[in-house]
Chimera marker file (.cmm) of the C-alpha trace (Angstrom):
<marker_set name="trace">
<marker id="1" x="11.747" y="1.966" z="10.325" r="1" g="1" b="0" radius="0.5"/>
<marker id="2" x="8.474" y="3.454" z="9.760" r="1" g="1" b="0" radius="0.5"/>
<marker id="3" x="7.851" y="7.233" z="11.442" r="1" g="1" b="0" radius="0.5"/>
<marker id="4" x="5.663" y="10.446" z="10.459" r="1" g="1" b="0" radius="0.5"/>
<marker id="5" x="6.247" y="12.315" z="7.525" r="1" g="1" b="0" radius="0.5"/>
<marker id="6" x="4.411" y="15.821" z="6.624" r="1" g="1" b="0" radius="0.5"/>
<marker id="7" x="1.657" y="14.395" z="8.723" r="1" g="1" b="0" radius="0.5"/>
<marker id="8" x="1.212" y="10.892" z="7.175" r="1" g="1" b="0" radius="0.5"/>
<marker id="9" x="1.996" y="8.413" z="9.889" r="1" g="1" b="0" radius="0.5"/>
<marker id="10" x="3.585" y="5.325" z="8.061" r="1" g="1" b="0" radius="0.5"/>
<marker id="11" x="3.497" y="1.629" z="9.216" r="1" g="1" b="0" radius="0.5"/>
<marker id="12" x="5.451" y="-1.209" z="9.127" r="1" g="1" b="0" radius="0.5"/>
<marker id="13" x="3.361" y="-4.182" z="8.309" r="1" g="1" b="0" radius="0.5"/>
<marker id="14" x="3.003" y="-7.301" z="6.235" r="1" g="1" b="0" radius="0.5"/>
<marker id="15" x="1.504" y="-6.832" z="2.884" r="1" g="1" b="0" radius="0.5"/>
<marker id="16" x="-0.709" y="-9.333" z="1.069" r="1" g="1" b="0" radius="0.5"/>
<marker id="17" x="-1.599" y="-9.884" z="-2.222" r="1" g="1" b="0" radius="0.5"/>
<marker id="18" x="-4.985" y="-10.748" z="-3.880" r="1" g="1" b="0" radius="0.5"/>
<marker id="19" x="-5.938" y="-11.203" z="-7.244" r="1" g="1" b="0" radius="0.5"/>
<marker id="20" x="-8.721" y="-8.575" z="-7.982" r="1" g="1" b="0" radius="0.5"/>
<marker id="21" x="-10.267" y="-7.235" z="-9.258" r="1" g="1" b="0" radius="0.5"/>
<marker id="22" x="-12.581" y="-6.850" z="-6.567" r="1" g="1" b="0" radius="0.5"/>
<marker id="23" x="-12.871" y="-5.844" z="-3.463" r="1" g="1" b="0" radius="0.5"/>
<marker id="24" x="-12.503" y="-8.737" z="-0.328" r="1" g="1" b="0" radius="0.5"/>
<marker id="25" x="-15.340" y="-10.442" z="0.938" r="1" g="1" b="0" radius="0.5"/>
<marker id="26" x="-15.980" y="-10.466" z="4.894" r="1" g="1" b="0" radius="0.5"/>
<marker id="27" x="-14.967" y="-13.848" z="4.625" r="1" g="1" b="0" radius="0.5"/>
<marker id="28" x="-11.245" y="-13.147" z="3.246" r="1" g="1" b="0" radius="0.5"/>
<marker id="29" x="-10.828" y="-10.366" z="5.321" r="1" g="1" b="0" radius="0.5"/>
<marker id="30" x="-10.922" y="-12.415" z="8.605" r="1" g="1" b="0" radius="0.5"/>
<marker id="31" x="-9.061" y="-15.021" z="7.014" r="1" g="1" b="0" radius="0.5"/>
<marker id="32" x="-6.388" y="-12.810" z="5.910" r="1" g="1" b="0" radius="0.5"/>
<marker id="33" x="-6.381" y="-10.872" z="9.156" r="1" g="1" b="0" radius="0.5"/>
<marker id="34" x="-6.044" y="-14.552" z="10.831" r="1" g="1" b="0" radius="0.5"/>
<marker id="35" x="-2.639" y="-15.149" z="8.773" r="1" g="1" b="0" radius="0.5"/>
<marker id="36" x="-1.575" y="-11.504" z="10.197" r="1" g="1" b="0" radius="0.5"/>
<marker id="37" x="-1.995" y="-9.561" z="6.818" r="1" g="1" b="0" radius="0.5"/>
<marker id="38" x="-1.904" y="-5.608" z="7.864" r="1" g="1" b="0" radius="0.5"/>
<marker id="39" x="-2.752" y="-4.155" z="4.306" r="1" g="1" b="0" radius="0.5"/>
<marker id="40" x="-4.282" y="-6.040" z="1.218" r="1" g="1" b="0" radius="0.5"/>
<marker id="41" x="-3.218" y="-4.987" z="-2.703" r="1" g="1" b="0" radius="0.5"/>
<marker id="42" x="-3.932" y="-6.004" z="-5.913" r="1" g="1" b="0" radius="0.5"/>
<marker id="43" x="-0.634" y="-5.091" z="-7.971" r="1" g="1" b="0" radius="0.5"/>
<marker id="44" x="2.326" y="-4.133" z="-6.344" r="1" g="1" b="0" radius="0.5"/>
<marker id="45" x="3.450" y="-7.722" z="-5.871" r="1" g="1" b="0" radius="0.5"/>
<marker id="46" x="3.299" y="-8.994" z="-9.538" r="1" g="1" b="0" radius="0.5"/>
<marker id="47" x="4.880" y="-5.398" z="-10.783" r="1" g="1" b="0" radius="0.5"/>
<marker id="48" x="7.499" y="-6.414" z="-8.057" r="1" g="1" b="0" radius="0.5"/>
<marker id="49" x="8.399" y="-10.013" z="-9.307" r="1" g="1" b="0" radius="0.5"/>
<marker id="50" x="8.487" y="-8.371" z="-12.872" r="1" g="1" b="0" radius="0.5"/>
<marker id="51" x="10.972" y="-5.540" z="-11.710" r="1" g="1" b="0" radius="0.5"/>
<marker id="52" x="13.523" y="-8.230" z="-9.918" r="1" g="1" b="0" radius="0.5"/>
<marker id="53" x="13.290" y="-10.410" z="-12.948" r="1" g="1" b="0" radius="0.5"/>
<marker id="54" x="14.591" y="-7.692" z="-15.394" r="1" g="1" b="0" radius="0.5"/>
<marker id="55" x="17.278" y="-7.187" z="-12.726" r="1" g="1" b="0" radius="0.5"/>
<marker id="56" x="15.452" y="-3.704" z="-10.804" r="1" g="1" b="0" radius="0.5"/>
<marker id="57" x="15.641" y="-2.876" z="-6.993" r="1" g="1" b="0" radius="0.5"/>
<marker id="58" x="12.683" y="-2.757" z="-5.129" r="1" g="1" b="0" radius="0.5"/>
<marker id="59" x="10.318" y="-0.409" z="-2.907" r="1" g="1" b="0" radius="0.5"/>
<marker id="60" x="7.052" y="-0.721" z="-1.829" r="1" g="1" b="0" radius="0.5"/>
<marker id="61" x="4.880" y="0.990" z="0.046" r="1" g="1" b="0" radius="0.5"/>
<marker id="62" x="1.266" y="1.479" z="-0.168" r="1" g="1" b="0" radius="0.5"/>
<marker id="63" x="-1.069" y="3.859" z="0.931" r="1" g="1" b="0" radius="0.5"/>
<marker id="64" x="-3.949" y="2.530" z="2.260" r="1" g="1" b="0" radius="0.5"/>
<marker id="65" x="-7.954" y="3.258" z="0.736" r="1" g="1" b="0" radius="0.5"/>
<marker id="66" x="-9.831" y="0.926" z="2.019" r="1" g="1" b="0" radius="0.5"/>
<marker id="67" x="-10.116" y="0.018" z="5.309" r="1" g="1" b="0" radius="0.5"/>
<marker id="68" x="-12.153" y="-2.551" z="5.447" r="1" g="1" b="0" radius="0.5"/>
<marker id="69" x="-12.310" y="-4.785" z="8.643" r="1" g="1" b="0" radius="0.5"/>
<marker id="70" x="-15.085" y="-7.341" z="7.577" r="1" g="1" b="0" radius="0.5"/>
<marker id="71" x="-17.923" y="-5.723" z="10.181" r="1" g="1" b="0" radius="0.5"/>
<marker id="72" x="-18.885" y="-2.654" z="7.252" r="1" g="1" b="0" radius="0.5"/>
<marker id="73" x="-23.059" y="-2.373" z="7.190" r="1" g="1" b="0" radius="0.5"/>
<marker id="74" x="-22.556" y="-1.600" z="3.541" r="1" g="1" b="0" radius="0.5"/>
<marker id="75" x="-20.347" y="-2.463" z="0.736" r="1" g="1" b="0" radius="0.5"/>
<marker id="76" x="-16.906" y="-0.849" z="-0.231" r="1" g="1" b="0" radius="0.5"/>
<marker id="77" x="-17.956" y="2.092" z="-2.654" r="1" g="1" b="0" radius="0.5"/>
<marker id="78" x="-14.945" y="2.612" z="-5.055" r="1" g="1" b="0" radius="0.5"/>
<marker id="79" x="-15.904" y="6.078" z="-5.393" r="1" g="1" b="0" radius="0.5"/>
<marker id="80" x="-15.003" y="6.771" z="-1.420" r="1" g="1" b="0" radius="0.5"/>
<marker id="81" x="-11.841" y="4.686" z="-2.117" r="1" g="1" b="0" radius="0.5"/>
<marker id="82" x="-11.081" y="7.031" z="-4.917" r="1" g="1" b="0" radius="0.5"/>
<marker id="83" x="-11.907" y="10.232" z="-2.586" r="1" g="1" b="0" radius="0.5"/>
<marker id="84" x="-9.645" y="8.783" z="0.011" r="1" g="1" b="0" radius="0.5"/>
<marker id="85" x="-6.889" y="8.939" z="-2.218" r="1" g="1" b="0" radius="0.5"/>
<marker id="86" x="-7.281" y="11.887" z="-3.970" r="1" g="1" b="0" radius="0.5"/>
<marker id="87" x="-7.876" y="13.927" z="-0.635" r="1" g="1" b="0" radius="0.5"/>
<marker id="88" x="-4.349" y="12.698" z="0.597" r="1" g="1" b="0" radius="0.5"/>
<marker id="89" x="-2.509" y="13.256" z="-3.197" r="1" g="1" b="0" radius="0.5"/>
<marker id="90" x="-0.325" y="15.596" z="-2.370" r="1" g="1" b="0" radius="0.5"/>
<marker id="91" x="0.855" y="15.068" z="1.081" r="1" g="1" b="0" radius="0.5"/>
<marker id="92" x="1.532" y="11.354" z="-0.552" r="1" g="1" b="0" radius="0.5"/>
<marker id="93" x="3.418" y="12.989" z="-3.634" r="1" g="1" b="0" radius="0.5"/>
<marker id="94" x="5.668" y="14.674" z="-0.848" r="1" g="1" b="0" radius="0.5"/>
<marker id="95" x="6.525" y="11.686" z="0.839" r="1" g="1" b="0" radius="0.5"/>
<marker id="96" x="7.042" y="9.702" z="-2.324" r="1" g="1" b="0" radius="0.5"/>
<marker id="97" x="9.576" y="12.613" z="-3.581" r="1" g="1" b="0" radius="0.5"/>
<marker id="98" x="10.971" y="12.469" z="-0.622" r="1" g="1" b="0" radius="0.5"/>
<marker id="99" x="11.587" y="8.550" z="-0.109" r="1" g="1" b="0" radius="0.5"/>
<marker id="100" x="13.165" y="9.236" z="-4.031" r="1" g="1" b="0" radius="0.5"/>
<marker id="101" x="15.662" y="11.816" z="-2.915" r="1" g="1" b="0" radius="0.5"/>
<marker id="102" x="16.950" y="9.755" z="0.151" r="1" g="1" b="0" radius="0.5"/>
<marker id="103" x="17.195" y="6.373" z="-1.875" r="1" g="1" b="0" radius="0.5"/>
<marker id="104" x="19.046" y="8.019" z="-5.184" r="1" g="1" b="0" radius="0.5"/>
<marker id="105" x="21.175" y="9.791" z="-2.370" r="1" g="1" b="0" radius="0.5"/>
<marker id="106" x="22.521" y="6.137" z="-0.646" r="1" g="1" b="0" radius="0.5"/>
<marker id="107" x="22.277" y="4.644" z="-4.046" r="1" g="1" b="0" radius="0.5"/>
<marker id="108" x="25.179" y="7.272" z="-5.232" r="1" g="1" b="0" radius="0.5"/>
<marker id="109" x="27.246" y="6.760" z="-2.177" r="1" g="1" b="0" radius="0.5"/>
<marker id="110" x="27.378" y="2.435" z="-3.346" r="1" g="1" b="0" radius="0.5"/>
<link id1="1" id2="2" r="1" g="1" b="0" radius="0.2"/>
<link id1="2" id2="3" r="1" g="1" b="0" radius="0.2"/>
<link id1="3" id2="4" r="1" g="1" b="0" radius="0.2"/>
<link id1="4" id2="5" r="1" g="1" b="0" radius="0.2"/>
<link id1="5" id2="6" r="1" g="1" b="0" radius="0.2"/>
<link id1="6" id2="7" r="1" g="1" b="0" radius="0.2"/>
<link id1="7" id2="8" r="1" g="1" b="0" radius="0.2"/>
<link id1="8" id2="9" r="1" g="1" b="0" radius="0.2"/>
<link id1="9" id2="10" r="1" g="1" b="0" radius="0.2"/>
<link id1="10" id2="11" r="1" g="1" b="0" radius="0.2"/>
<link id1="11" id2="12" r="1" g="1" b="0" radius="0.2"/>
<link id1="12" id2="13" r="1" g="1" b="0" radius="0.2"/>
<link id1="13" id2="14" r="1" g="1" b="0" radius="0.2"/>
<link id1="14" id2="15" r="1" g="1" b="0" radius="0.2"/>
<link id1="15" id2="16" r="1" g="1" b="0" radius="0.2"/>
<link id1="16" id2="17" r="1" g="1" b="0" radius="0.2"/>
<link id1="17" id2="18" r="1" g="1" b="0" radius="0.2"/>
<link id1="18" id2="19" r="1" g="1" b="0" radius="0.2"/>
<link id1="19" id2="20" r="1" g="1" b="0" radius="0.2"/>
<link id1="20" id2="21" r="1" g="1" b="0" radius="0.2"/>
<link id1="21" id2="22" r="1" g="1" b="0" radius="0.2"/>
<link id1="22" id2="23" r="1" g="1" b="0" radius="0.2"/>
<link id1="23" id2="24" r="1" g="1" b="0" radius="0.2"/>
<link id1="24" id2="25" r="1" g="1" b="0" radius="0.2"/>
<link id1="25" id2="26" r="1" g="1" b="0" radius="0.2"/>
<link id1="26" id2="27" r="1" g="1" b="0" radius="0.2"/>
<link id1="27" id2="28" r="1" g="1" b="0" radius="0.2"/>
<link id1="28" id2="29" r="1" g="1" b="0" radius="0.2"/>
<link id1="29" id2="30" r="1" g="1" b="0" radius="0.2"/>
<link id1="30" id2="31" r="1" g="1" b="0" radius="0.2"/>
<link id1="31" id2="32" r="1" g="1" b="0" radius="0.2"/>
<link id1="32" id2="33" r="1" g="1" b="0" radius="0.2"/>
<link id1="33" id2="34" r="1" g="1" b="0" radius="0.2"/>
<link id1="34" id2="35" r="1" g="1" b="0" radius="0.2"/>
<link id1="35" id2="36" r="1" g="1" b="0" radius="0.2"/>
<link id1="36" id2="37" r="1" g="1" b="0" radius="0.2"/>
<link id1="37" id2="38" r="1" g="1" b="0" radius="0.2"/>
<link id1="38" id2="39" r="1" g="1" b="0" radius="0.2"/>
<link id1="39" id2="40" r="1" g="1" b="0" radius="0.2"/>
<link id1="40" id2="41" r="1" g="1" b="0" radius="0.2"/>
<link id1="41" id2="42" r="1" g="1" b="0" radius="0.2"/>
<link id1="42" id2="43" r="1" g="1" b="0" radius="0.2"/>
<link id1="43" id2="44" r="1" g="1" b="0" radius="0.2"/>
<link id1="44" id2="45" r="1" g="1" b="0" radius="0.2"/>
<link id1="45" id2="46" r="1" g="1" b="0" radius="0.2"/>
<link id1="46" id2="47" r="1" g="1" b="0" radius="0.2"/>
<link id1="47" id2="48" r="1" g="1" b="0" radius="0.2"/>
<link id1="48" id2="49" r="1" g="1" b="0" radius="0.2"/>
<link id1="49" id2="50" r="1" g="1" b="0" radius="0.2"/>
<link id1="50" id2="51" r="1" g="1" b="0" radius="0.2"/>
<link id1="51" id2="52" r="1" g="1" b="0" radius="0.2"/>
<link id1="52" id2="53" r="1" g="1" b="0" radius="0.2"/>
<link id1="53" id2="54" r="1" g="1" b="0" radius="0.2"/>
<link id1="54" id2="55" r="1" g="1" b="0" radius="0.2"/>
<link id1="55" id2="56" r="1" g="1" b="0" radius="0.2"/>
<link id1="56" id2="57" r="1" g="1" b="0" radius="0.2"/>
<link id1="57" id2="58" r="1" g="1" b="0" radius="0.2"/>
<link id1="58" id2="59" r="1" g="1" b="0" radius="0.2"/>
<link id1="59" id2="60" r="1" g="1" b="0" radius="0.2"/>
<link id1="60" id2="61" r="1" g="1" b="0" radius="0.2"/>
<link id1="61" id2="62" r="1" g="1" b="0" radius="0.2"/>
<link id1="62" id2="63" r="1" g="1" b="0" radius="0.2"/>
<link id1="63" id2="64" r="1" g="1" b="0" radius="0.2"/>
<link id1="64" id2="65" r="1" g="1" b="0" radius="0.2"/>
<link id1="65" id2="66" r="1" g="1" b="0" radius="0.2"/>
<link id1="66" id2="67" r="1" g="1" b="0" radius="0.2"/>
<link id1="67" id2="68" r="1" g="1" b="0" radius="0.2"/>
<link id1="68" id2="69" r="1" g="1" b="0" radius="0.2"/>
<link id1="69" id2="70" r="1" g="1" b="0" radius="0.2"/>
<link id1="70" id2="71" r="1" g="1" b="0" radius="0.2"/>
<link id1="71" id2="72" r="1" g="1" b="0" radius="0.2"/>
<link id1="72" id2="73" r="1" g="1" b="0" radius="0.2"/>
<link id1="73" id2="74" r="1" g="1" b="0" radius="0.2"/>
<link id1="74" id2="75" r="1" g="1" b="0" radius="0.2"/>
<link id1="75" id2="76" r="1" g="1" b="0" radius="0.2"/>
<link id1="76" id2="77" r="1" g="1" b="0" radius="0.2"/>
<link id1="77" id2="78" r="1" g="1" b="0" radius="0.2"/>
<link id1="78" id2="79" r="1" g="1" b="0" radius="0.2"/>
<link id1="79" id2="80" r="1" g="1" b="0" radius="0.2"/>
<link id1="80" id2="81" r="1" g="1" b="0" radius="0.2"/>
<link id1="81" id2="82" r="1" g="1" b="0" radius="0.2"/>
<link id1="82" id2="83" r="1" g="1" b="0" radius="0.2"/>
<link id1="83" id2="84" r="1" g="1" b="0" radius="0.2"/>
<link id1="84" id2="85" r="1" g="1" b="0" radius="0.2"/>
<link id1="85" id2="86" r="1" g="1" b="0" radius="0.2"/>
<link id1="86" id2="87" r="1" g="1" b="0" radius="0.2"/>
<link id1="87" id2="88" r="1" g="1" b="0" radius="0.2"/>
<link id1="88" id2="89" r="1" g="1" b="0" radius="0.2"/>
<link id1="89" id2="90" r="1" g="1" b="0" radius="0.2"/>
<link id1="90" id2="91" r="1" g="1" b="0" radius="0.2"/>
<link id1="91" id2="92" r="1" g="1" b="0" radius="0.2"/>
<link id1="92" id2="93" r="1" g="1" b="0" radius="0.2"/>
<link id1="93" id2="94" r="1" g="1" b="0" radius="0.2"/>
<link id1="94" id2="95" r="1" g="1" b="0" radius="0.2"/>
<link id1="95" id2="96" r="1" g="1" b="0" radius="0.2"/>
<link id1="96" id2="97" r="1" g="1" b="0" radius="0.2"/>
<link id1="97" id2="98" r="1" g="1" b="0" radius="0.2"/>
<link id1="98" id2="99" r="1" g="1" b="0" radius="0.2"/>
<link id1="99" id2="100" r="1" g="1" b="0" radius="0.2"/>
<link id1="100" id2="101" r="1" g="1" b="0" radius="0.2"/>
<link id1="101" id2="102" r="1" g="1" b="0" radius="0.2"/>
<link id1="102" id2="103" r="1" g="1" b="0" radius="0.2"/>
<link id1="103" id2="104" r="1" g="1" b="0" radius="0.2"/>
<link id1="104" id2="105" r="1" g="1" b="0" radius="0.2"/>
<link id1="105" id2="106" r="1" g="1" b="0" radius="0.2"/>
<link id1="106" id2="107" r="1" g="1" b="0" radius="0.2"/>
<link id1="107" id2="108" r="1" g="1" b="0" radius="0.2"/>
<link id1="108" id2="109" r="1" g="1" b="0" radius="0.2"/>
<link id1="109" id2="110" r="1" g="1" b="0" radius="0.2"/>
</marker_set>
């Protein structure tokens, strides 16, 4: 279940997967919202398929850039969508250290 973490609320939500590598068009972001896509990615589903084929376990989560609705006046600048991530770095390296501890702790109790 999603919660709050060091002050990074997480979601639950359903994750879609686009090709790249560019950003979505107005068009694709009402379709996708349509088909009830919360977040849209680029890699984490093909580096997923790859890491159950050679037999891996899996967690994803994503921390979101871009959020684009499909009504923006201009277009998505990457450089904000690299400034968005960068201002949130550490706080995210927390959580993901954290998420690594808790997993490799149940994995040892199997």
């Amino acid at each position: 279940m999603a919660q709050s973490h060091d002050d990074i609320t997480l979601h639950e939500g359903v994750y879609t997967m686009v090709a790249g590598p560019s950003y979505e068009t107005p068009a694709e972001l009402n379709f996708l919202r349509i088909i009830g896509t919360d977040a849209v990615g680029m890699s984490t589903v093909p580096e997923a398929i790859v890491a159950r084929q050679v037999g891996m376990r899996v967690l994803g989560f994503s921390l979101i850039t871009n959020t684009a609705t499909g009504n923006e006046t201009t277009e998505v600048n990457h450089a904000e969508v690299l400034s968005t991530a960068d201002a949130v770095r550490t706080k995210f390296a927390h959580l993901v250290m954290g998420v690594v501890k808790v997993v490799g702790n149940q994995t040892e109790a199997l």
